[in-house]
C-alpha positions as CSV (number, residue, x, y, z in Angstrom):
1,X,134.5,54.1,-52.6
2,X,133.8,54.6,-56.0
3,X,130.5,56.5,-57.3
4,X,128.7,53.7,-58.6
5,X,129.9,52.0,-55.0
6,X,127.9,55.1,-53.6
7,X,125.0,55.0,-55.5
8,X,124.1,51.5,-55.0
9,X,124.7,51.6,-51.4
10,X,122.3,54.5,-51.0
11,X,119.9,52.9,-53.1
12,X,120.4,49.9,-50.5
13,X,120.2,52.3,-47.5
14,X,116.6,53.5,-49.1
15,X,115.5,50.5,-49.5
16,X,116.2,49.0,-46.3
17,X,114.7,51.8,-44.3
18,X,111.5,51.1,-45.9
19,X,111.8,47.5,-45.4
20,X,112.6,48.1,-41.9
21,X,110.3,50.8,-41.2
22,X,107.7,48.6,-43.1
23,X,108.5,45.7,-40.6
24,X,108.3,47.8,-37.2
25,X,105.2,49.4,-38.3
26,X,103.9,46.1,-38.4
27,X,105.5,44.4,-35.5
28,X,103.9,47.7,-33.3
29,X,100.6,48.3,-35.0
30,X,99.8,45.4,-37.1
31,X,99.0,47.4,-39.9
32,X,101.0,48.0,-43.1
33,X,101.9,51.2,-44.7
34,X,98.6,51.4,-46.7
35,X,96.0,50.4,-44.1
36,X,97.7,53.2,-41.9
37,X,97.3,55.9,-44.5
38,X,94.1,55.1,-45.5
39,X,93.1,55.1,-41.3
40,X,94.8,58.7,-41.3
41,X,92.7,59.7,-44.1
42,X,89.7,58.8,-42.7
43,X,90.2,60.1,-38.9
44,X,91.6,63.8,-41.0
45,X,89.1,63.9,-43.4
46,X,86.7,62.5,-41.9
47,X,83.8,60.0,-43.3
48,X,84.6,59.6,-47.0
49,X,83.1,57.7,-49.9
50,X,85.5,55.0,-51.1
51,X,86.6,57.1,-54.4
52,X,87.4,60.2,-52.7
53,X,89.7,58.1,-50.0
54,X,91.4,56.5,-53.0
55,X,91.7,60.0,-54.4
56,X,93.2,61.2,-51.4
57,X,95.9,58.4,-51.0
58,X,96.7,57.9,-54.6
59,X,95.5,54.1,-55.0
60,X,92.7,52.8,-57.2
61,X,89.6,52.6,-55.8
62,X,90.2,48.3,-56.0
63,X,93.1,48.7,-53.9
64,X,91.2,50.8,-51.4
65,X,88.7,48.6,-51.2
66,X,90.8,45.4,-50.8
67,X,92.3,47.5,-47.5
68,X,88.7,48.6,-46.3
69,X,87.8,45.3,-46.6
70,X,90.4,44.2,-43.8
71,X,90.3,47.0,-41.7
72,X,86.4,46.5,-41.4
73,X,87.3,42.8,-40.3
74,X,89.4,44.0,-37.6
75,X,87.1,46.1,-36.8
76,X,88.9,49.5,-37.3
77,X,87.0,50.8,-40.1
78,X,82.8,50.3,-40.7
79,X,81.0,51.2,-44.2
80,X,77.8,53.2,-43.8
81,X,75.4,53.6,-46.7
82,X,74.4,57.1,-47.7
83,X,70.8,58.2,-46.3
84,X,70.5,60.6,-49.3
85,X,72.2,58.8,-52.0
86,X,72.1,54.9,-51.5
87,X,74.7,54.1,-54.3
88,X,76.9,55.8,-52.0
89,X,79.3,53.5,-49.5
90,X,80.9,56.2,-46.5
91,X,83.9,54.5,-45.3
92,X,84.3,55.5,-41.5
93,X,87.3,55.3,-38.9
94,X,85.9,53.3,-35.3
95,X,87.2,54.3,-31.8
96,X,89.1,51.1,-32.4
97,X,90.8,52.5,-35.7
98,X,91.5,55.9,-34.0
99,X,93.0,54.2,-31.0
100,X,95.2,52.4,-33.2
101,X,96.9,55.3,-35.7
102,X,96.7,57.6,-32.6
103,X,99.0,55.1,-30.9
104,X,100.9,53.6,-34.0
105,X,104.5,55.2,-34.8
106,X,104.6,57.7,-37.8
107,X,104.7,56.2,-41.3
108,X,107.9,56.6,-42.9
109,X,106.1,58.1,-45.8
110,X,104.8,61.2,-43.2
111,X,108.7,61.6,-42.0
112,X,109.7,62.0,-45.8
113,X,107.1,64.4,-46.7
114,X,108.4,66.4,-43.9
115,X,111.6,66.5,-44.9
116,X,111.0,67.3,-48.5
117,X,108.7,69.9,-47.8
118,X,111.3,71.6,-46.0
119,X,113.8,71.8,-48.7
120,X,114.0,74.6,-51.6
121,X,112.2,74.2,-54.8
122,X,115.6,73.6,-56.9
123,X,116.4,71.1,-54.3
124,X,112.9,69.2,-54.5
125,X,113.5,69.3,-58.5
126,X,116.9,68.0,-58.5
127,X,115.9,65.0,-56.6
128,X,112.7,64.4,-58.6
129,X,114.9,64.0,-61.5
130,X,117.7,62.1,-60.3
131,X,115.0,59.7,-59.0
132,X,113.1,59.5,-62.2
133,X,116.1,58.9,-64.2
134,X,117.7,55.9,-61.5
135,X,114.3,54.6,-62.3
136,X,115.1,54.7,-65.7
137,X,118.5,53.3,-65.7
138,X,117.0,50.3,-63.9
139,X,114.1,49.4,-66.5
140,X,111.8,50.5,-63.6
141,X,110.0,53.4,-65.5
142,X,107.2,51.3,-66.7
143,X,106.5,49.8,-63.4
144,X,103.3,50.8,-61.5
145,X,103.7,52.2,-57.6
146,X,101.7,54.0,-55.9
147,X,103.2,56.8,-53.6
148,X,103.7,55.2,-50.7
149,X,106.8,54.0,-49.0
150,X,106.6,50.3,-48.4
151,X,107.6,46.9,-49.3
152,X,104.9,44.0,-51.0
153,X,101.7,44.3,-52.1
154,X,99.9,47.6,-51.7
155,X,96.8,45.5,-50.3
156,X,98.4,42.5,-49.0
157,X,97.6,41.7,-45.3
158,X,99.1,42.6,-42.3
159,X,100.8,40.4,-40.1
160,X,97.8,40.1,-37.2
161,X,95.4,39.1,-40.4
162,X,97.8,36.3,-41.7
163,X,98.1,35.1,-37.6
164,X,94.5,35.1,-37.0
165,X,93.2,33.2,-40.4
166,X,96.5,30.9,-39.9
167,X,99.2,32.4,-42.7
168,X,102.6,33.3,-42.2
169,X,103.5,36.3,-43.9
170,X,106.4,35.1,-45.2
């Protein structure tokens, strides 16, 4: 096989284990990659205003929102106004959502960071810059993406959501 033959099958193979990973995280949970990070967030951190969860997870505070907002209707997430400081909006994890991520299977995104951790500095670098520079070679560099490994829409819903108000997810 020739290089570029290599390449663009391991960019396949990346992308494929997201897709996949993306799907049985869904098919097992009913959540998406984002929902289950920010449920994470919350049951390690936590109660946490909305910014400082966006903070935490790299989205914008919209995005977070959007996802709060469908947890809360599933009943996995409830959002408690401060006692001291009423402009303030505490995001907090149920029994329901802790239930949930304790059963869920781990995001891909936590089996990469793993991984990566684990290797040298050089090593960490070397990727970083191969990565940055595929991205360039595809026109991608201008695209936004948060840090999260997963397909779609950061706030799209998750396949129970689309079931139970009568969408297919397709």
């Amino acid at each position: 096989m020739n290089r570029i033959n290599e390449v663009l099958v391991s960019l396949r193979r990346v992308t494929r284990a997201i897709d996949l990973h993306s799907k049985h995280l869904m098919k097992t949970a009913g959540l998406t990659a984002p929902q289950m990070l920010i449920l994470q967030t919350l049951r390690d951190k936590g109660d946490a205003i909305i910014s400082d969860v966006a903070n935490q997870v790299s989205l914008s505070q919209a995005t977070v929102t959007s996802i709060l907002d469908r947890l809360e209707k599933r009943g996995l997430v409830t959002r408690e106004r401060s006692s001291l400081d009423k402009r303030k909006v505490f995001a907090c994890l149920t029994d329901a959502g802790n239930d949930l991520i304790r059963n869920a299977p781990m995001p891909l995104h936590d089996y990469f960071i793993r991984q990566f951790s684990d290797l040298q500095d050089w090593e960490q670098t070397h990727i970083i810059s191969a990565l940055q520079r595929v991205a360039h070679m595809m026109d991608a560099q201008h695209i936004d993406a948060a840090p999260v490994l997963d397909v779609g829409a950061i706030d799209r819903q998750s396949e129970d959501e689309a079931h139970t108000f009568g969408f297919s997810s397709d």
